[in-house]
N, C-alpha and C positions, 0 to 999 in steps of 0.2 A: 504494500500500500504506500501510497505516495502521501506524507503529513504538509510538506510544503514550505512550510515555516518552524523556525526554530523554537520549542517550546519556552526556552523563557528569556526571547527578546522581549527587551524593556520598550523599544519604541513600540512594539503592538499592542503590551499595557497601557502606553501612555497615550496611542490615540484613539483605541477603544473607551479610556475612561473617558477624554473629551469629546467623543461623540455621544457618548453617555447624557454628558453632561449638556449639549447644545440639543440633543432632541430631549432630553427632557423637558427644559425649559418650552418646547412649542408644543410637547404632552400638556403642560399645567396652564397654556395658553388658551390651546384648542378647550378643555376642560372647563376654564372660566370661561371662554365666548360662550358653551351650550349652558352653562349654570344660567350666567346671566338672562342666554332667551327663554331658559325655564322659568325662573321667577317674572320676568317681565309678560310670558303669557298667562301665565297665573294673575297676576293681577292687574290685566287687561280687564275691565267691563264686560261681561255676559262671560267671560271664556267658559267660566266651570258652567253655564247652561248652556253652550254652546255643546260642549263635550258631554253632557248629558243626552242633548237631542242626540246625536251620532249616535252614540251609545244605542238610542231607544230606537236606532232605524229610521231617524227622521222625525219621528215624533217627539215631542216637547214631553216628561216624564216631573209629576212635580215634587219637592223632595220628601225623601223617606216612602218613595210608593216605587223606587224601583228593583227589580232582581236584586239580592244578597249576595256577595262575594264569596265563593267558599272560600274558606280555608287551606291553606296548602298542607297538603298530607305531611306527617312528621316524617313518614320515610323517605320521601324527596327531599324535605326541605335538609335532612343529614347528608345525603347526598351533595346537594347543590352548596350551602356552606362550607363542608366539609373538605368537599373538592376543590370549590373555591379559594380557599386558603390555601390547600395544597399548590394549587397554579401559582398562585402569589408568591406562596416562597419561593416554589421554584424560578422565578422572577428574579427575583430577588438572589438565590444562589449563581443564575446564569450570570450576574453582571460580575461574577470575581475578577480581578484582573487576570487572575489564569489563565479564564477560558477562552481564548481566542486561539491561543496558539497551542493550550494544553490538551484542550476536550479531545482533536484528535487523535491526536499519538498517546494519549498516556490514558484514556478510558477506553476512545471506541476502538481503535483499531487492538489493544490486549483485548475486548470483551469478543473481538470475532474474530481473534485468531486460532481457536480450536473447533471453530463451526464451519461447517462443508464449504467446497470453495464456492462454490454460485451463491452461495449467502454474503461470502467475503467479496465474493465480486460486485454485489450489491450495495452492499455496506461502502465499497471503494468509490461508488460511483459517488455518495453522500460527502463522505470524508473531500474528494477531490474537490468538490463546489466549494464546501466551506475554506479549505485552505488556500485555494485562490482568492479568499475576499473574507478573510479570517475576521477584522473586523467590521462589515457591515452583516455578517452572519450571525454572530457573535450578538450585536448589538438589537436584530431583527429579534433574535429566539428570546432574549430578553422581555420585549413590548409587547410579543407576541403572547407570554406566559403569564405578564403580568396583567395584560387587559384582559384575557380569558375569564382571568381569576376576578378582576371589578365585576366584569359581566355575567360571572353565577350572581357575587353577591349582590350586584345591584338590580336585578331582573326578578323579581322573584317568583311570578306567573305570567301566562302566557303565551303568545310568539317568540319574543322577543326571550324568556326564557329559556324554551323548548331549542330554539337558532341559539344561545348559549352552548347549551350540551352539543349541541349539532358539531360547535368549533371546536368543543376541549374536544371529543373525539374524532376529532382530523387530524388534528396536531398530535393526538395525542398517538397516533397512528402513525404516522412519520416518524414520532422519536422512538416508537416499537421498534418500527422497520431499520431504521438510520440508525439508530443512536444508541441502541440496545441491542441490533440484531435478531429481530423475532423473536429477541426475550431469551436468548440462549436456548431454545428450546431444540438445536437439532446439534448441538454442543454436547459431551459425554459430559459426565457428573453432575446431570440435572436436578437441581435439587430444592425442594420448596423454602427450604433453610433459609438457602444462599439468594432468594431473590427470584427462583422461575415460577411464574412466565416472564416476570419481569412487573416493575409497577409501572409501565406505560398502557399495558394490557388494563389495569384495574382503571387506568383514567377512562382509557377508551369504553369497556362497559360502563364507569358510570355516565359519559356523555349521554351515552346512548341510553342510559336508562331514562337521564332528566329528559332528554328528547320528546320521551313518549308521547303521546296526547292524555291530558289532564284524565278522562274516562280511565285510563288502565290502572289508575292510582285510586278509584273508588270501591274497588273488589278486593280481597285478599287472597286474589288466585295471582296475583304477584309477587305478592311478598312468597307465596309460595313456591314460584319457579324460582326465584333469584335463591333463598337459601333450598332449594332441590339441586340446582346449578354447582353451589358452592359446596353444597356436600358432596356430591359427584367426585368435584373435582380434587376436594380433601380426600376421599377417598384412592384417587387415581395416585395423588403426590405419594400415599402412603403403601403402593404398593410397589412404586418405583425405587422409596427409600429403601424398601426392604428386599429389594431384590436384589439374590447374590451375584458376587461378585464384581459389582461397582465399586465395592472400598468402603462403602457405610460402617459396616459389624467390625470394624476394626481401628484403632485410634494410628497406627499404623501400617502403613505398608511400605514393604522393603525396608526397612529401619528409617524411613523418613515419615514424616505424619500425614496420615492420609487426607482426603478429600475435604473434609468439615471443619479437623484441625487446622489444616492448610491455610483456608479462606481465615479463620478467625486468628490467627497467628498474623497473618498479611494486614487483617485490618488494626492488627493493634500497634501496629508501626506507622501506621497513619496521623500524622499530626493532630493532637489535642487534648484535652486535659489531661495531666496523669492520671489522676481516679479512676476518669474512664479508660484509660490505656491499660492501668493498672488491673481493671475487673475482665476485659478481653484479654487479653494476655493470663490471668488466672482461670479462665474459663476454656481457653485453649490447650493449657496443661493438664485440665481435668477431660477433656474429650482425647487429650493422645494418650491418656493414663486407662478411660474407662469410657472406649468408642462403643463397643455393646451395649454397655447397659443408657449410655447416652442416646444410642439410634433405635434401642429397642422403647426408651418411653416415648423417642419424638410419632414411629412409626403407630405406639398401639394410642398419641393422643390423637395422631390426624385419622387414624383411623375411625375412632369410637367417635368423634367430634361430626367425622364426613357422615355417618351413619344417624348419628341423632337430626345433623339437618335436613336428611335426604327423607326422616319419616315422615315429618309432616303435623308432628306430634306435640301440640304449644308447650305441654308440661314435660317433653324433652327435650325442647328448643332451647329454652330459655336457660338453663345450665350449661348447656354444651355453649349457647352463646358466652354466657361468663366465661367458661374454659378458654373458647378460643381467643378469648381478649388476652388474658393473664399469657396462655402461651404464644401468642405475637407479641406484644410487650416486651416476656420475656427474653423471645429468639432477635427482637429488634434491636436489643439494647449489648447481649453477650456475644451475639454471631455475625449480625450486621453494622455494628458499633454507630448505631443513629443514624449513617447513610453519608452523614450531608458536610463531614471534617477536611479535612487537607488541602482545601484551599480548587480541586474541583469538582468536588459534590453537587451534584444536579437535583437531587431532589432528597426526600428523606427516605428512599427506596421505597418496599413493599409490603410490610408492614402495618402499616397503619391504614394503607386504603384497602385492604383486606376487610379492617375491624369494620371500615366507614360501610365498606359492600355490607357484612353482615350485620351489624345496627342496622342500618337501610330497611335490610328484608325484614327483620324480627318485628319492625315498627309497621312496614306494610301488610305483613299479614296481624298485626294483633291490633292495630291503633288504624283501623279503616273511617275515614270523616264520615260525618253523619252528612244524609243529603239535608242541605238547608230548604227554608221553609219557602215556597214558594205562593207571596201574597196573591189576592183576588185581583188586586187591582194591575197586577203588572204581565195577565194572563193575553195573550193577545191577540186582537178582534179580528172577525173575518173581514168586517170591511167597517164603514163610516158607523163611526157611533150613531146608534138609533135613538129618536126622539121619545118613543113610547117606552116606557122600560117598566120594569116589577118590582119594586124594592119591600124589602118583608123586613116587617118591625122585629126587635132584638126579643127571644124568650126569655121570660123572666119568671121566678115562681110566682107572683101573684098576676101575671097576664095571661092570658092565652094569646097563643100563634095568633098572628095576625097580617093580613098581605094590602098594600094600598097601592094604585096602579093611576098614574097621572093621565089624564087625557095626552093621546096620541097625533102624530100627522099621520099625510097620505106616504112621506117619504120615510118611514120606520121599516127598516130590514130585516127585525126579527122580532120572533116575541116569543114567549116564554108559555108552555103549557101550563094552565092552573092548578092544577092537582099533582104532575108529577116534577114538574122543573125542569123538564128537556126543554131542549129548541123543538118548536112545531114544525111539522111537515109542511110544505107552500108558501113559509115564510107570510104569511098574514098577520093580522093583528087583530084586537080584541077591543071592542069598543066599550069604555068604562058601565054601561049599563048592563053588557052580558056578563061582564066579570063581577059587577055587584048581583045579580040575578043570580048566576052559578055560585057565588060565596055563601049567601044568604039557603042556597036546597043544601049545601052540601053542609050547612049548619058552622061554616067556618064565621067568628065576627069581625066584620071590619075596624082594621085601625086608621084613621086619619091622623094625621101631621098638620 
């Protein structure tokens, strides 16, 4: 693979950070020109009745008598925050001064150096772009992560939400393919530990989850595939781990430390707290000391974990959810040492948008919004309000039912059967003396206003 540039010339530090620096300033530009024409349409004369008629389809809607807003489900809205924030960091991690010249040679091209070649040839074609133009690539993946991330948070229903998800899982899709290599997935020593499929995979399902259309999130036959999905695939991770001869069952091999040791040995020479250096590096000695009984609990928790969420089962969901938090946390913090240290850490890996997928589901299927209440008045007409109408006085326990019916024109559209409340067939109408004449046989008393 061809990197291009030197990883740590200072000139592409130093004019990365200033490009940084000069398209920021027309980011918080652009930002206050649209703040200010938000406020100033705001309090423009008529706007919010303006935006209500729209709203009503043209019709004028007067207030407190229109449709109810649902609620956004708690399982989206974990999602959409959740990820949201994730985008932003990673925003945020992309602008290191490393990454312009480091991201290639020193993440992607080791992450696809043991995966087939037509993957590496894939991945080269990625690597080439950016290091011809190392800082305006560099500086794109930046704006690019971090407006994703404003656009979960600041969207919170709708289109304009739903075209949120749409983006994170584009992007989120590019840095699968590019930037992670399909998640190391056709890489030997695949391992859920270490990060596979990769957390670009978990951005991209959850885009595509917020994507959905509002209706998939009012049934809990979602929450029910996403964690059916998730168990599956806990299950799948857990029979890869245990299958021999990979290097799992053993803390080493050949007298050097196998696979799992390997990786958490590696991360702990990675620039950053000693504390934290200090607990990977002790948690490394304890997997090259006791890889057995270390891969036998990871295999028998992915495994019981994948099985409770594959049943379906709320009162065994709901445990295995706890489980699976404590042991991502755990494998987050001892094997993957946080993700996001040494200066070119892209995001906080895979971890944590695991937890966000399964909260997500556990909330869709248990925490399904109630449908809101749909008023009488905001039901809507077949055609021009009619002159003649029925209005029926309120029951009360010392009244009896009572119906009072206004004289009609010739141009009323509909009327109302007396006895049972349908629309009449013919569309006719009822001229106030038959309706006192049939109230009066049918022994009902009039009420006037």
């Amino acid at each position: 693979m061809n990197s291009g540039v030197d990883a740590g010339h200072p000139a592409v530090a130093a004019a990365f950070q200033a490009a940084l620096m000069r398209q920021g300033l027309l980011v918080l530009l652009v930002l206050a020109v649209l703040g200010l024409a938000w406020l100033g349409r705001r309090a423009c004369p008529g706007g919010p009745a303006r935006r209500a008629t729209a709203a009503a389809g043209g019709r004028a809607r007067a207030p407190g008598m229109g449709r109810p807003i649902p609620a956004e489900p708690a399982g989206r809205r974990v999602l959409r925050t959740g990820f949201g924030l994730l985008w932003l960091l990673d925003g945020v991690l992309q602008a290191q001064p490393k990454m312009p010249a480091g991201l290639p040679s020193q993440v992607i091209e080791p992450a696809a150096a043991s995966s087939p070649h037509w993957v590496q040839h894939v991945v080269n074609w990625g690597v080439t772009a950016w290091s011809h133009h190392p800082v305006q690539a560099a500086a794109a993946a930046v704006w690019i992560q971090a407006g994703i991330g404003i656009w979960m948070l600041v969207a919170a229903r709708g289109t304009w939400s739903r075209l949120g998800g749409l983006a994170g899982a584009g992007w989120g899709l590019a840095v699968w393919v590019f930037g992670e290599s399909l998640g190391g997935i056709f890489a030997p020593g695949l391992s859920w530990l270490t990060g596979a499929p990769g957390a670009a995979g978990c951005y991209v399902a959850a885009g595509a989850l917020i994507a959905l259309p509002g209706r998939a999130w009012q049934t809990p036959q979602l929450g029910r595939l996403m964690l059916a999905a998730l168990g599956l695939f806990l299950a799948g991770m857990a029979v890869l781990q245990a299958w021999p001869g990979r290097g799992f069952w053993s803390g080493t091999a050949g007298g050097r430390p196998g696979p799992l040791a390997n990786m958490v040995r590696s991360m702990s020479a990675v620039p950053q707290p000693k504390f934290l250096s200090d607990w990977v590096a002790g948690f490394g000695s304890f997997v090259t000391g006791h890889g057995f009984a270390v891969n036998l609990f990871a295999v028998a928790a992915l495994a019981a974990i994948g099985v409770a969420l594959a049943s379906g089962r709320r009162p065994v969901i709901r445990p295995a959810i706890a489980g699976f938090t404590l042991v991502c946390l755990a494998d987050w913090v001892l094997v993957q040492d946080l993700g996001f240290f040494g200066g070119l850490g892209t995001d906080p890996n895979s971890m944590i948008p695991f937890v966000l997928l399964a909260v997500a589901g556990y909330l869709a299927l248990t925490r399904v919004p109630a449908a809101p209440p749909v008023p009488a008045s905001s039901a809507p007409a077949a055609g021009p309000a009619p002159r003649a109408a029925v209005r029926v006085a309120a029951r009360t326990r010392r009244q009896p039912f009572g119906i009072i019916v206004p004289g009609g024109g010739r141009r009323a559209r509909a009327s109302v059967s007396l006895l049972s409340g349908r629309p009449r067939a013919g569309g006719g109408r009822h001229h106030p003396w038959m309706v006192k004449s049939a109230l009066r046989l049918a022994g009902v008393p009039i009420c006037t206003w």
